[in-house]
ROPARO-155823 format. One line per field, with one value per residue (C-alpha): chain; residue in three letters; residue number from 1; x, z, y. Coordinates in steps of 0.001 Angstrom, whole numbers. Layout:
N
chain (A:...)
resn (ALA:...)
resi (NUM:...)
east (X:...)
up (Z:...)
north (Y:...)
***
This chain:
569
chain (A:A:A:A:A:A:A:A:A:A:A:A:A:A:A:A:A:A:A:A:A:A:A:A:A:A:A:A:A:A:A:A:A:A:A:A:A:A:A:A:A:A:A:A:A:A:A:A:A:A:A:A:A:A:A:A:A:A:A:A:A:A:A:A:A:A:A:A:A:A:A:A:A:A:A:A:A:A:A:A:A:A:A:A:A:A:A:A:A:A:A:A:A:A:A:A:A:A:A:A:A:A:A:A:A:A:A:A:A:A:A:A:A:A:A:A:A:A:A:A:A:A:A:A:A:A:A:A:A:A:A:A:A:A:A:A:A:A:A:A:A:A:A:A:A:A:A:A:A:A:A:A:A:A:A:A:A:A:A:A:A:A:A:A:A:A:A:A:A:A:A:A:A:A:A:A:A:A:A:A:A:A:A:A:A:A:A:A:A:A:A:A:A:A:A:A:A:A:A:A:A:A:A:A:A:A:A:A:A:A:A:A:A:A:A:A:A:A:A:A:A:A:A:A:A:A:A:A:A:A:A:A:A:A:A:A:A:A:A:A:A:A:A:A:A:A:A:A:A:A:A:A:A:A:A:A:A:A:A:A:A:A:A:A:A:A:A:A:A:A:A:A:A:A:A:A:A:A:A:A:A:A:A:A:A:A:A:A:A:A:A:A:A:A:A:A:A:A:A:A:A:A:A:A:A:A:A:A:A:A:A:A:A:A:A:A:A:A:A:A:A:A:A:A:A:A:A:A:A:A:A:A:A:A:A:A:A:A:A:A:A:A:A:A:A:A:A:A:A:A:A:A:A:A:A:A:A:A:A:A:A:A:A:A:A:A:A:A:A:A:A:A:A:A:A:A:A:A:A:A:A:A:A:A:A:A:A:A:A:A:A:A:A:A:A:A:A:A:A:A:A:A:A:A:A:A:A:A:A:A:A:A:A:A:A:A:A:A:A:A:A:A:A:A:A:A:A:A:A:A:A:A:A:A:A:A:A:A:A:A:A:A:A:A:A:A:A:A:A:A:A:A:A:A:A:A:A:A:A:A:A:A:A:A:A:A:A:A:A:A:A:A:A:A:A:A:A:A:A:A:A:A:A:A:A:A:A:A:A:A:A:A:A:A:A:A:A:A:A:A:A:A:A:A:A:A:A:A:A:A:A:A:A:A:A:A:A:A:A:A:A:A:A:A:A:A:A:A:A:A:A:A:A:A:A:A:A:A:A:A:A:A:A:A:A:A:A:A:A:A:A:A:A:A:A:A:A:A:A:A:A:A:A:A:A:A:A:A:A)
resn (UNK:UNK:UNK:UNK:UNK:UNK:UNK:UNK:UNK:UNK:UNK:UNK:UNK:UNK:UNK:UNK:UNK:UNK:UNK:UNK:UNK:UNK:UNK:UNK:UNK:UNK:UNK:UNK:UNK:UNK:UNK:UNK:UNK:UNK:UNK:UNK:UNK:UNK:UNK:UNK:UNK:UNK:UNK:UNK:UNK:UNK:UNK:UNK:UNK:UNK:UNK:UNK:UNK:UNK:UNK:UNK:UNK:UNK:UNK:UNK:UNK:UNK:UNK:UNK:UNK:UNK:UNK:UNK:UNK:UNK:UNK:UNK:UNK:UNK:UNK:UNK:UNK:UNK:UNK:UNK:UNK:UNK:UNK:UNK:UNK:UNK:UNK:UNK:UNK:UNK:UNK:UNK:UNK:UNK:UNK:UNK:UNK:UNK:UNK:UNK:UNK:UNK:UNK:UNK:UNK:UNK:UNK:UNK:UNK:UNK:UNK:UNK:UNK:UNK:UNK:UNK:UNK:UNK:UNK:UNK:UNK:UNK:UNK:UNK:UNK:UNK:UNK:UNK:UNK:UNK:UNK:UNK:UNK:UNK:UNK:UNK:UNK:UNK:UNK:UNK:UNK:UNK:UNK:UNK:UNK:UNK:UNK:UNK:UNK:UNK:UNK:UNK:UNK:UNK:UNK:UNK:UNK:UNK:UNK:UNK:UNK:UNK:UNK:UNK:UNK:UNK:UNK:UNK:UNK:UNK:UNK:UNK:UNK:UNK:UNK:UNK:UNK:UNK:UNK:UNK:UNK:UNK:UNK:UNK:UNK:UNK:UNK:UNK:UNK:UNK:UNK:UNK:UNK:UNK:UNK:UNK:UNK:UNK:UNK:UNK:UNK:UNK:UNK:UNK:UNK:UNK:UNK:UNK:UNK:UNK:UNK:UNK:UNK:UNK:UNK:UNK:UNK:UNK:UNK:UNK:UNK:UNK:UNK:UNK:UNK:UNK:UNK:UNK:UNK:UNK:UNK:UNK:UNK:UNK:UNK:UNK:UNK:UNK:UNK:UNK:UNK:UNK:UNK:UNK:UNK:UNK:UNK:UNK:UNK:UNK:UNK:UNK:UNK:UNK:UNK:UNK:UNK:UNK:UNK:UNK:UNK:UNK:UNK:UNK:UNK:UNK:UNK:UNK:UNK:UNK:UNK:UNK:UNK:UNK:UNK:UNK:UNK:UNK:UNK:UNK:UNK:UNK:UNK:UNK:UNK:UNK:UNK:UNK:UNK:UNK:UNK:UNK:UNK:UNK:UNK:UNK:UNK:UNK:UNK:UNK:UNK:UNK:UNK:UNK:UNK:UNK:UNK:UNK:UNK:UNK:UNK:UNK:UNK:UNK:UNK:UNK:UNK:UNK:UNK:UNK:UNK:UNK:UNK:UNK:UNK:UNK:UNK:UNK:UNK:UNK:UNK:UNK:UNK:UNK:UNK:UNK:UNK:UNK:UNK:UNK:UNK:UNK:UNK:UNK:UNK:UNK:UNK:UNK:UNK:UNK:UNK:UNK:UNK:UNK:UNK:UNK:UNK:UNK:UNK:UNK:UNK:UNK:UNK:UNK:UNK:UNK:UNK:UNK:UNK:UNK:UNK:UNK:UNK:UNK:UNK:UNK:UNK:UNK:UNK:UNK:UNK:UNK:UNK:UNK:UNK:UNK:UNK:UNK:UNK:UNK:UNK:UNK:UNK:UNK:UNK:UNK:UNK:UNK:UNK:UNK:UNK:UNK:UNK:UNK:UNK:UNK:UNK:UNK:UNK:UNK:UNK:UNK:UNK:UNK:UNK:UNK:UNK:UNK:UNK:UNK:UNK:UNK:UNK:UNK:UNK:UNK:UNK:UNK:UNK:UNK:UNK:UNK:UNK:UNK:UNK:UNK:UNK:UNK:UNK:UNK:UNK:UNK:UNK:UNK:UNK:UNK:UNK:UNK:UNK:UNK:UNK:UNK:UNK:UNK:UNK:UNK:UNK:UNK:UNK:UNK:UNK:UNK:UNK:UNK:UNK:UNK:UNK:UNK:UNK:UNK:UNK:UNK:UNK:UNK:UNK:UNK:UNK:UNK:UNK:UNK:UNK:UNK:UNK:UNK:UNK:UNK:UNK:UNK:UNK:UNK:UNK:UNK:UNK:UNK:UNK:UNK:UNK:UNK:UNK:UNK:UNK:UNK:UNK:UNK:UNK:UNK:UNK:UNK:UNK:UNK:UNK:UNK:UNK:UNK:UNK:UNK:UNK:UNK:UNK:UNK:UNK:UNK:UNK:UNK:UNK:UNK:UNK:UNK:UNK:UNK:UNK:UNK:UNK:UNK:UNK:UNK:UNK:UNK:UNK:UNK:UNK:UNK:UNK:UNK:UNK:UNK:UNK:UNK:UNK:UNK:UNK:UNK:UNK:UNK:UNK:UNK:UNK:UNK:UNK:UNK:UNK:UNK:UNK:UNK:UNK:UNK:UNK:UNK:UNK)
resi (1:2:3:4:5:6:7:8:9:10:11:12:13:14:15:16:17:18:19:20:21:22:23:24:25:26:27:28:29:30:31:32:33:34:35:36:37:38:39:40:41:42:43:44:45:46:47:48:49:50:51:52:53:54:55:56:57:58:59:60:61:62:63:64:65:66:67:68:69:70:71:72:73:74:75:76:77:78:79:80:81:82:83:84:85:86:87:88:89:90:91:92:93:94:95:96:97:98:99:100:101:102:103:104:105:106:107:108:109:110:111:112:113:114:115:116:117:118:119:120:121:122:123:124:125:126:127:128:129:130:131:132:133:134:135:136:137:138:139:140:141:142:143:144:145:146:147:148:149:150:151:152:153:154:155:156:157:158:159:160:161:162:163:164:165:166:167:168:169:170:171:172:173:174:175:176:177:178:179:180:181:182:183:184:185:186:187:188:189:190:191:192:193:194:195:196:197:198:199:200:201:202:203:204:205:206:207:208:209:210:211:212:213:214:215:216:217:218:219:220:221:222:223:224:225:226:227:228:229:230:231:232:233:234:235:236:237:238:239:240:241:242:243:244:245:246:247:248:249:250:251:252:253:254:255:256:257:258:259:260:261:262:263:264:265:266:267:268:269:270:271:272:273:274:275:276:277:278:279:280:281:282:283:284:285:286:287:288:289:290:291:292:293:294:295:296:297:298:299:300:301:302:303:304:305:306:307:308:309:310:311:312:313:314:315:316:317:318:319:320:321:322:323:324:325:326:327:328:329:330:331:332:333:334:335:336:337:338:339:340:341:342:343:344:345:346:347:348:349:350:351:352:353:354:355:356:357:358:359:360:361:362:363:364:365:366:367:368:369:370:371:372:373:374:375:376:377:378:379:380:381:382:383:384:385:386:387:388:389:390:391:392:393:394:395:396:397:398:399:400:401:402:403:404:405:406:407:408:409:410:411:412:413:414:415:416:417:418:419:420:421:422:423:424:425:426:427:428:429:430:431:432:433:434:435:436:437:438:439:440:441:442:443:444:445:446:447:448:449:450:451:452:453:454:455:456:457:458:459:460:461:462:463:464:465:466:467:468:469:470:471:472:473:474:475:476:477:478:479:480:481:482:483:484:485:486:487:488:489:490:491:492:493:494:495:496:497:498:499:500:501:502:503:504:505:506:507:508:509:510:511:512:513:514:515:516:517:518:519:520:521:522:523:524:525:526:527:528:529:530:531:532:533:534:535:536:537:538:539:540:541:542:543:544:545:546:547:548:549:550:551:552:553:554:555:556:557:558:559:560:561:562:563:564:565:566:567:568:569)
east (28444:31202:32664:35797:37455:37371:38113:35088:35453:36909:34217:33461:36654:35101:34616:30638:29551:27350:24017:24959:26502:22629:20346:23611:23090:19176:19423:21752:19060:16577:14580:12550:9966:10391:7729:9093:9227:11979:13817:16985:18929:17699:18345:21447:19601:16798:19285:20643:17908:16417:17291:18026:15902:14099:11092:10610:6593:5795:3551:1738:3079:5169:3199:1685:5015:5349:2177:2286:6139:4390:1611:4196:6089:3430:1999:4848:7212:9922:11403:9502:11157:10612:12662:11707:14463:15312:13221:9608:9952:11662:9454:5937:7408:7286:3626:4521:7553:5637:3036:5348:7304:4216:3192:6535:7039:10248:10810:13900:13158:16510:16055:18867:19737:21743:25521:27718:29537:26220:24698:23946:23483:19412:20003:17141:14890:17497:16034:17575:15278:17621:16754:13020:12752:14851:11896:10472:12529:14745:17945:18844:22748:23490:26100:29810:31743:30295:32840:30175:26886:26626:27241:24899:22084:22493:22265:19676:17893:18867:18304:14678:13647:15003:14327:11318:11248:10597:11738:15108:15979:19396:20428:22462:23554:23715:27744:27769:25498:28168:31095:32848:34726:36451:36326:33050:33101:31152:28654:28860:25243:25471:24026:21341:18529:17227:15804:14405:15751:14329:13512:11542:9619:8777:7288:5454:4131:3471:1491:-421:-1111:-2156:-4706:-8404:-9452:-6618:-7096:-4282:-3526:-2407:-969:863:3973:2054:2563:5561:7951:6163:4978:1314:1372:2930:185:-2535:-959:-757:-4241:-5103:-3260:-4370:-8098:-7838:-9835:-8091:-8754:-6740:-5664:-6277:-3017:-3574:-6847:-6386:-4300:-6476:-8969:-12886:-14986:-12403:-13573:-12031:-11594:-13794:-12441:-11203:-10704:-10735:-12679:-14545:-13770:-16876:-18224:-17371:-13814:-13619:-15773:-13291:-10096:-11784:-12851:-9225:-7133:-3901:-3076:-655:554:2001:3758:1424:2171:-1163:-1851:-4375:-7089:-6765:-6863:-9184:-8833:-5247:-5607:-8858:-7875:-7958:-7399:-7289:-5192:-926:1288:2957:4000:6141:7900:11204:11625:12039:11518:7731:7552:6459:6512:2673:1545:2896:4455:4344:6528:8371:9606:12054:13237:12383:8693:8564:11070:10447:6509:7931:9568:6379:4703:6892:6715:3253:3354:5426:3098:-357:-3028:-4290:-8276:-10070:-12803:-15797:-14407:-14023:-17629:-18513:-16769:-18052:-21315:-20848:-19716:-23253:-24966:-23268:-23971:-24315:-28059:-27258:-30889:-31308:-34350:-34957:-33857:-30382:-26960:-25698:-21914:-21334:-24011:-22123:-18604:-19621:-20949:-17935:-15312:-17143:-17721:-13560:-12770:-9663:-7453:-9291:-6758:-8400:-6294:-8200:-8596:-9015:-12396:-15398:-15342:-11644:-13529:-16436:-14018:-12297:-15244:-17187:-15133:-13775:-10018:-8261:-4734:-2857:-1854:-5821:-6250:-3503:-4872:-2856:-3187:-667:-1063:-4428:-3204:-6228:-5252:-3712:-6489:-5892:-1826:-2280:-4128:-1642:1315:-819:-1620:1488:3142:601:-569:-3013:-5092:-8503:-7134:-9871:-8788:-11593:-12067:-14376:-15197:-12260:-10026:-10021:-9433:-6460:-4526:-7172:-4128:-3097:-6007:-3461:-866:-3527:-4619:-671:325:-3261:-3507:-6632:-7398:-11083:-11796:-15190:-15604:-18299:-19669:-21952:-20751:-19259:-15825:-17492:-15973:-15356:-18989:-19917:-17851:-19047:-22558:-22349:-19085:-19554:-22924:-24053:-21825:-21270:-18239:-16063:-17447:-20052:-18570:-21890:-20168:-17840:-17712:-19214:-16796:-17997:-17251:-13655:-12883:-13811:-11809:-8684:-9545:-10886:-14181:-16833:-20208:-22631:-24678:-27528:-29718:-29273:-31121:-27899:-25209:-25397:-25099:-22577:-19695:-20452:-19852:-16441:-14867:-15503:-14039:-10354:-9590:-9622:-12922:-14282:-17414:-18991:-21343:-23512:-24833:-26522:-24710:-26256:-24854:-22258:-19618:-21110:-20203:-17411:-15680:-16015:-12837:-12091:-14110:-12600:-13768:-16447:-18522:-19300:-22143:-23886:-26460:-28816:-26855)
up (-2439:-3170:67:1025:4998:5698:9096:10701:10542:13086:14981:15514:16376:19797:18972:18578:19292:17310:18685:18183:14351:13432:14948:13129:10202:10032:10910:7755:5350:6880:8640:11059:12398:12960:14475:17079:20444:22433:24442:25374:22165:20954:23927:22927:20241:21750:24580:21720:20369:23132:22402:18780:15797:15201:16632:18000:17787:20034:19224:20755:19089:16577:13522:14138:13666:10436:9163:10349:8559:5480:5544:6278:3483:992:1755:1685:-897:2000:2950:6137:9020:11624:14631:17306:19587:18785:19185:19549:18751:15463:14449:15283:12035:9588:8631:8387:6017:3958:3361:1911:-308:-1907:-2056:-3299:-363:354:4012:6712:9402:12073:14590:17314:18270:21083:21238:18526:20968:21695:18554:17143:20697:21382:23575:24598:22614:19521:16141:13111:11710:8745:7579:8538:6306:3520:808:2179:1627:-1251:774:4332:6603:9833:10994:12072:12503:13725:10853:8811:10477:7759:4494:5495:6120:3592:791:2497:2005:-1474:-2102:-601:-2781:-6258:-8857:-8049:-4051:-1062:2125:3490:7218:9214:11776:14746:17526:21108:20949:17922:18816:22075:19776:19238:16498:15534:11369:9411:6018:3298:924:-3012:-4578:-7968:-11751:-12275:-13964:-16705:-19970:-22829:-26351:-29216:-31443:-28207:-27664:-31263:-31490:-28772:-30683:-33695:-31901:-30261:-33589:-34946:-32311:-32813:-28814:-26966:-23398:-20395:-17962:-14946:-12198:-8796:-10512:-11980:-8154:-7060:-10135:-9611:-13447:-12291:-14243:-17665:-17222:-17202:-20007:-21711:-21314:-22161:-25486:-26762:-25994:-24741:-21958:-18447:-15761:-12577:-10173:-6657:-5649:-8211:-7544:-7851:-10558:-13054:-10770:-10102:-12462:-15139:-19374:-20170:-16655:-16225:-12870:-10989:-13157:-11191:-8834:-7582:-10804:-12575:-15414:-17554:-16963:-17095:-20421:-22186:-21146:-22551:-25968:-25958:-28580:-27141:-23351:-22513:-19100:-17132:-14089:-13312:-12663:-13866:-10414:-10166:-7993:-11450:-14243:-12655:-15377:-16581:-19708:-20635:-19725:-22613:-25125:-28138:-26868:-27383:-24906:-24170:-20440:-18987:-15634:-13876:-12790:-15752:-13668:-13862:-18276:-19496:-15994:-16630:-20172:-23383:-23841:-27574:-26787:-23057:-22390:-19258:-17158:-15052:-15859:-15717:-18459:-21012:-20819:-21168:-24767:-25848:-25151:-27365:-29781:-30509:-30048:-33701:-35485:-36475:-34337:-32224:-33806:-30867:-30535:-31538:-28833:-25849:-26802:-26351:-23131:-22050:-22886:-21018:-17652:-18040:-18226:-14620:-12177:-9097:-7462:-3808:-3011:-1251:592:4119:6876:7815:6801:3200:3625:-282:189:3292:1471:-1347:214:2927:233:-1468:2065:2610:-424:-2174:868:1847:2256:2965:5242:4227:6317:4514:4177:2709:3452:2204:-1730:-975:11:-3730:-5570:-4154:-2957:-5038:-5426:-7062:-6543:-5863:-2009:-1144:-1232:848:1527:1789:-1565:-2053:1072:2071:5653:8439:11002:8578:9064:12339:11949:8810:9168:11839:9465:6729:9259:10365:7282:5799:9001:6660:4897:6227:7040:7721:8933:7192:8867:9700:13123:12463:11175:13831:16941:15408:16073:18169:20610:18215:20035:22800:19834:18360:22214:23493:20304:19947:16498:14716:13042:12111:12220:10748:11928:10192:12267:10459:13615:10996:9150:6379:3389:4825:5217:1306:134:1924:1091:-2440:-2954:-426:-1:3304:5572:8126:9341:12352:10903:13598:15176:17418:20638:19628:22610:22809:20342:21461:25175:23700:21954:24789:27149:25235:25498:21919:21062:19390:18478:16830:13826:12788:10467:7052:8346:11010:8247:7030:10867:12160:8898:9801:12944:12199:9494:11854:15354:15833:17745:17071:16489:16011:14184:15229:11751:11860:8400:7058:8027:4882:2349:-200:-2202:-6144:-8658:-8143:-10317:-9146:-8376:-11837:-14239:-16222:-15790:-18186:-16070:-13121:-10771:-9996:-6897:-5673:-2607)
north (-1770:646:2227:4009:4439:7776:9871:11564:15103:17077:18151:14649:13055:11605:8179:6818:4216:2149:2958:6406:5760:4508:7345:10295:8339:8230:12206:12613:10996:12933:10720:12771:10090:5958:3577:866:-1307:-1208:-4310:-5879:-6191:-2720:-774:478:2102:3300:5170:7140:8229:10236:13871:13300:15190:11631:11486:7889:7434:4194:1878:-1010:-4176:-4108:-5223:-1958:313:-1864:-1068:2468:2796:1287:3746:6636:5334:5341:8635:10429:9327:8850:5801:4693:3087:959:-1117:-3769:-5843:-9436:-12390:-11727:-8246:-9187:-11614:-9775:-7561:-9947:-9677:-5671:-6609:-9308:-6282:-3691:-6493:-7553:-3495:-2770:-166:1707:537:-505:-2265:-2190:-4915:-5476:-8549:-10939:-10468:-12671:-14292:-15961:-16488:-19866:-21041:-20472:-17740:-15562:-13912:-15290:-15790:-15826:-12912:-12815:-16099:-15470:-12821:-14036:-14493:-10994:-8649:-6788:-7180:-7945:-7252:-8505:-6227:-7211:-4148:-864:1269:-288:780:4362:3304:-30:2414:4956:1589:-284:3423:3283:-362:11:3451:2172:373:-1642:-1066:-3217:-3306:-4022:-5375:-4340:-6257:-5344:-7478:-5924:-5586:-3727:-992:-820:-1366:2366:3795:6787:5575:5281:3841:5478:4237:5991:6307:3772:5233:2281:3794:1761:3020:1736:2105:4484:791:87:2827:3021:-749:650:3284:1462:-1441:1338:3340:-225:-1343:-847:-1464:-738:-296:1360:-884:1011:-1089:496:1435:4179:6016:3728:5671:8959:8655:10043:13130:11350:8448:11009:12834:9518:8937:12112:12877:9180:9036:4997:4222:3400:593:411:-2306:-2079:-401:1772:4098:7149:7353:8590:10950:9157:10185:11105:10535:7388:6023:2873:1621:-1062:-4388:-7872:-9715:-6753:-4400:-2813:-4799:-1922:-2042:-6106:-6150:-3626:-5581:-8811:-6984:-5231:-6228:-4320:-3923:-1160:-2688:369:-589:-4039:-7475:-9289:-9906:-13369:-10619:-8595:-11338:-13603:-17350:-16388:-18637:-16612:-12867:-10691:-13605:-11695:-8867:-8112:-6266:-4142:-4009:-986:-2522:-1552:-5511:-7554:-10877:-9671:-9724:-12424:-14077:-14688:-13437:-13122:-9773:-8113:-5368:-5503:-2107:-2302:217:3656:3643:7592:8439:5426:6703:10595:8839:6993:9890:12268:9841:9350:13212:13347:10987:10550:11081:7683:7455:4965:7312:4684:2697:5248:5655:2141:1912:5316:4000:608:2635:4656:1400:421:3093:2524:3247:4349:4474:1431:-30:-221:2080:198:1943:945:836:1878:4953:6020:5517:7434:10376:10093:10410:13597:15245:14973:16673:16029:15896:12667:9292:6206:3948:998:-2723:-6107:-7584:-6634:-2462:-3000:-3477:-1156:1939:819:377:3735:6384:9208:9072:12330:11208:7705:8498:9127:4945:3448:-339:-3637:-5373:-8054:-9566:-8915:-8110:-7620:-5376:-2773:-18:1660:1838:3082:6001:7033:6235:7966:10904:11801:11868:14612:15874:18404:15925:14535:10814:8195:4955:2581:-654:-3980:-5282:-8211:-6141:-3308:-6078:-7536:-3874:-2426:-1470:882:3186:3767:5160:7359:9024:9137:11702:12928:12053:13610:10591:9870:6136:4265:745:-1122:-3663:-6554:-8969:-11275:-11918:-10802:-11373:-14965:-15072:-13990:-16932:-19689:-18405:-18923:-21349:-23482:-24601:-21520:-23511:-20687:-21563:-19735:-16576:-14885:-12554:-11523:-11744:-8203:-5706:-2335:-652:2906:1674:651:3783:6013:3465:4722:7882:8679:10406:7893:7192:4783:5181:2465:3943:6095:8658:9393:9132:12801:14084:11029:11773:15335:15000:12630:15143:18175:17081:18146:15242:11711:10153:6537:6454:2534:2097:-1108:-2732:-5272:-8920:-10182:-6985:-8453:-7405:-7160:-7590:-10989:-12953:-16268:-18423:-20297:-17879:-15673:-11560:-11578:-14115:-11677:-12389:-9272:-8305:-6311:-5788)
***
């Protein structure tokens, strides 16, 4: 990094200490809210930051500040933060860090830890949490002089918001924070935006002029780069239909012309049919993701591409690329789009219909039989009763691909789920992350009966700061998704998977002080989301479904995304 000595200013010639250099610091970037755990090597810390402008929101383990910083993060464009002591507290973060490095999520997680001069000898609650977190994380300090404590936070801020971002861990060992100093060193901002060249850009165009079947590609980048607005005008000026990964619903608004879904394991067969019949793929801000491509060797064989990615380690890194276009996603797009602006007009109108047509074909019928709850019925209808300030802070399981495959997204920060990693126990900090950050929006905290136990704690967050989060737990008494799989790939051996023995989640709920209620049959789903979207306060709705409902359609393990099986339920 490129830093310069300087004096502080007058006005601060008292000399801080190094506690007191990080919490200035994170009030100078603006950070107004961090998640965290206090303890012995972070107390230091945590003594300066009573009475500052950051408001400290505690939570009950520390995986849940990570989650709830990720969240925060991805809801509000911000970088999020989060901080735990050494040790244990250090190490219950990792999952959290893992989760917004395979998310690409701006993040920085400050961790204190024991003195130097007793480093290196196993003293307590030591870890190395720098070399834990090596493979996790964009960049990662362990700080030795206190004059360095600003300009190491203002570039792990930039480090974790640019280029493609991830999170970034500081480390601070106990003297440090004590350590005082009346000299600061400061950190200048480096020019690094990549962009593509005009030969680029027009290949681009050409190939996309050329193709007969081309199909958009959008991938999480779309949101990451804040290229939302050009990818819809993209999509809108050319006529090619869209699909969307996981991470990035929303993009292109439910419902839109064009828009055929989800691709993948759990996409609609409209969506997977196109990208097998494509003959171009215009990648925008994806990684090919195996979830997405299902049989690699087999996805989209008779397709080129062209993939738009600010990390060039991901073109080519698993299919051939036709025309790699590095760099800033949002302004190379802006050029592509100007430039098939000045040419002929892109034709693909026989094949928008034949996708358009295909999507018809696939509706969903809500309608189904019997009086139990049917989770994608009560999705569906829950996302259109929200409105467009609905976010979904989704769990992992089952509900994590219904919420995906049912609910109406208008923009990218209404679906905020853990994709990369798959993490259970990401719901309920979530929505509080998600909450907070856009304290107007209808936030609903979307989870299973495994997911919601592995955080469950996070209750006592949500009734400390009387957050008005709405939470639906749906409760088949089994780890669901678990359960699907060994069903039909391996042979119904129910394995570790019954979950029958789960306590009275209403009982729980209203043990932490939160408003809740159950709701068993479809005829009490209209009332119960009424009931959930109108209460001030927080709310648990307990649903309970079907143990034997599954996820359709899948792509099994092995096939490639034209061989979906497809259900009834």
């Amino acid at each position: 990094m490129t830093v310069s000595t300087i004096q502080m200013p007058a006005h601060e010639t008292t000399a801080q200490t190094g506690a007191s250099l990080v919490v200035s610091t994170l009030e100078r970037m603006g950070v107004d809210v961090v998640f965290g755990y206090p303890g012995g090597a972070i107390m230091p810390i945590y003594d300066a930051i009573a009475g500052s402008d950051v408001r400290h929101y505690l939570c009950r383990h520390e995986q849940g500040a990570a989650f709830a910083a990720d969240a925060y993060a991805r809801t509000s464009g911000k970088v999020g933060v989060c901080m735990a002591t050494s040790g244990p507290g250090a190490t219950n973060l990792v999952t959290g860090i893992a989760n917004a490095m395979l998310d690409s999520v701006p993040m920085v997680c400050i961790t204190g830890n024991v003195p130097q001069a007793v480093m290196g000898t196993d003293a307590f609650q030591e870890v190395d949490i720098m070399g834990v977190t090596m493979p996790l994380v964009k960049h990662s300090y362990l700080v030795r002089d206190a004059i360095d404590i600003p300009a190491i936070i203002e570039e792990a801020f930039h480090i974790a918001r640019t280029g493609r971002p991830g999170p970034v861990l500081i480390d601070l060992p106990k003297d440090i924070q004590f350590q005082t100093t009346a000299e600061i060193r400061a950190f200048h901002l480096p020019n690094d935006n990549a962009i593509a060249d005009s030969a680029t850009i027009k290949a681009a165009a050409d190939a996309i002029r050329s193709a007969k079947r081309p199909i958009i590609y959008i991938g999480g980048g779309a949101k990451i780069s804040g290229a939302v607005e050009t990818v819809r005008e993209f999509a809108a000026m050319t006529g090619i239909p869209q699909v969307s990964t996981l991470n990035a619903l929303g993009t292109i608004p439910t419902g839109q012309d064009n828009y055929l879904g989800m691709l993948g394991m759990h996409g609609t067969r409209a969506a997977n049919d196109a990208v097998q019949a494509s003959d171009l793929l215009i990648v925008v801000g994806a990684r090919f993701d195996d979830r997405a491509t299902g049989k690699l060797a087999e996805f989209a064989p008779n397709a080129g591409v062209i993939h738009f990615d600010v990390d060039a380690s991901e073109i080519g890194k698993l299919r051939a690329v036709a025309v790699p276009v590095v760099g800033d996603l949002k302004p190379n797009l802006e050029a592509l789009n100007r430039e098939l602006a000045a040419g002929d007009t892109i034709n693909v109108r026989d094949w928008s219909d034949q996708c358009r047509a295909q999507m018809a074909q696939c509706a969903v019928d809500y309608n189904a039989p019997g009086d139990g709850v049917f989770a994608p019925a009560l999705l569906n209808q829950l996302s259109k009763m929200a409105g467009p300030s609905f976010i979904a802070a989704c769990d992992v399981g089952q509900h994590q691909m219904w919420v995906a495959q049912h609910c109406e997204f208008s923009r990218p920060q209404a679906h905020i789920t853990s994709g990369g990693l798959g993490a259970m126990g990401f719901g309920l900090p979530a929505g509080i992350g998600a909450k907070l950050a856009d304290p107007d929006a209808c936030v609903v905290t979307i989870t299973g009966d495994g997911g919601v136990m592995m955080n469950i704690q996070e209750l006592a967050t949500v009734n400390r700061f009387k957050i008005p989060l709405k939470i639906v737990l749906l409760d088949n008494s089994r780890l669901g998704m678990v359960r699907q799989w060994q069903e039909f790939f391996f042979e119904r051996n129910f394995s570790e998977i019954d979950l029958s023995d789960n306590p009275d989640f209403v009982k729980v709920a209203e043990a932490f002080g939160i408003e809740a209620f159950r709701v068993d049959h479809k005829d009490q789903v209209s009332d119960g989301l009424k009931r959930l979207l109108e209460t001030d306060g927080p709310i648990l709705a307990h649903v309970i479904i079907n143990p034997e409902d599954n996820v359709w359609p899948l792509v099994p393990p092995g096939k490639n995304n034209s061989e979906m099986m497809e259900g009834s339920r």
